[in-house]
C-alpha positions in Angstrom: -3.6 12.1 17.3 -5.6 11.3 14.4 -5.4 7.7 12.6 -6.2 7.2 8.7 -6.9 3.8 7.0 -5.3 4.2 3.4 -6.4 2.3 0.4 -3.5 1.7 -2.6 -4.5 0.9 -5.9 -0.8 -0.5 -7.9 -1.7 -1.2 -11.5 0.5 -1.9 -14.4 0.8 1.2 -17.0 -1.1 0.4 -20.3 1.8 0.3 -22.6 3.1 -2.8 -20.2 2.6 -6.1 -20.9 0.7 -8.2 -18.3 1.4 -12.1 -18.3 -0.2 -12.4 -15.2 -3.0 -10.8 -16.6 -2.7 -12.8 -19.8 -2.9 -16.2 -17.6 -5.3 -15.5 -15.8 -7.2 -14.4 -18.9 -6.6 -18.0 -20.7 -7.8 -19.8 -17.7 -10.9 -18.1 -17.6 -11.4 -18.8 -21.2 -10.4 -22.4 -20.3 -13.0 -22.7 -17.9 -15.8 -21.2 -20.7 -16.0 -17.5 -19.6 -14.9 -16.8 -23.2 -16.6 -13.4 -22.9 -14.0 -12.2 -20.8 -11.1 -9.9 -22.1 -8.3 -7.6 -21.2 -7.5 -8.8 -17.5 -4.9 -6.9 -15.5 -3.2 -7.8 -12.8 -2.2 -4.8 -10.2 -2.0 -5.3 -6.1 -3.9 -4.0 -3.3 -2.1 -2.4 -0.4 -4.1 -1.3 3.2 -2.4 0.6 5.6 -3.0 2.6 9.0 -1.0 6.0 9.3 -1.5 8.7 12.4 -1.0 12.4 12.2 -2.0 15.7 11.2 -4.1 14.8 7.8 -1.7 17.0 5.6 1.4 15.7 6.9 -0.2 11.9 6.6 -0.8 12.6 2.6 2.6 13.5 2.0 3.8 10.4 4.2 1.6 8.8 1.7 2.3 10.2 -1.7 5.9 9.5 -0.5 5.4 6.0 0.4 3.2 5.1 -2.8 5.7 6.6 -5.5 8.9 5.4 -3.9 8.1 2.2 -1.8 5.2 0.6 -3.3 5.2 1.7 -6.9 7.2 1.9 -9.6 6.6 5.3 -11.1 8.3 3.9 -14.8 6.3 0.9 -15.0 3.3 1.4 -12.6 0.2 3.9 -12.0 -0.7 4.0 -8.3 -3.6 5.8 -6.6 -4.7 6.2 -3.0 -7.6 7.2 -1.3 -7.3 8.5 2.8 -10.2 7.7 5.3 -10.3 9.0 8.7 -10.8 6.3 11.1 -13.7 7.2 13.8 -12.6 7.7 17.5 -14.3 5.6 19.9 -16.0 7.2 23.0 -12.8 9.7 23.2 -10.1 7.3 22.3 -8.4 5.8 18.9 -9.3 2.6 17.4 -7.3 -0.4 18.3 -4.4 -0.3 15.8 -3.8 3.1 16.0 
């Protein structure tokens, strides 16, 4: 069965305010990187899913919009690699 390593991208829509963001953007200035502006603050999710490629994307679209995002406050984008079989069998983690 085919395995896919899946990148997630969660960041905070525009109209949202960020104070993590905001924090980390007044310790930078702090620390004299004064040059520095707009910082956002958004997570990073990895993840290893098996199965026909079509049926993974859904599993995925399904599992970025309801589990790890929040469509009303969050945009979330995803990007689906195949992972490369080893002399006829899966990668470990698979």
């Amino acid at each position: 069965m085919p395995t896919y390593h899946a990148k997630v991208f969660v960041t905070l829509k525009p109209s949202i305010l960020d104070p993590q963001g905001r924090t980390v953007e007044r310790a930078l200035s702090h620390l004299d990187y004064a040059n520095v502006s707009g910082v956002r603050v958004g997570k990073y999710i990895e993840l290893t899913l098996s199965g026909e490629r079509a049926e993974v994307e859904s599993q995925l679209a399904d599992i970025v919009e309801n589990v790890l995002s929040n469509p009303i406050m969050e945009n979330a984008r995803w990007e689906l690699e195949a992972v490369p079989m080893q002399e006829g069998r899966e990668v470990a983690g698979a």
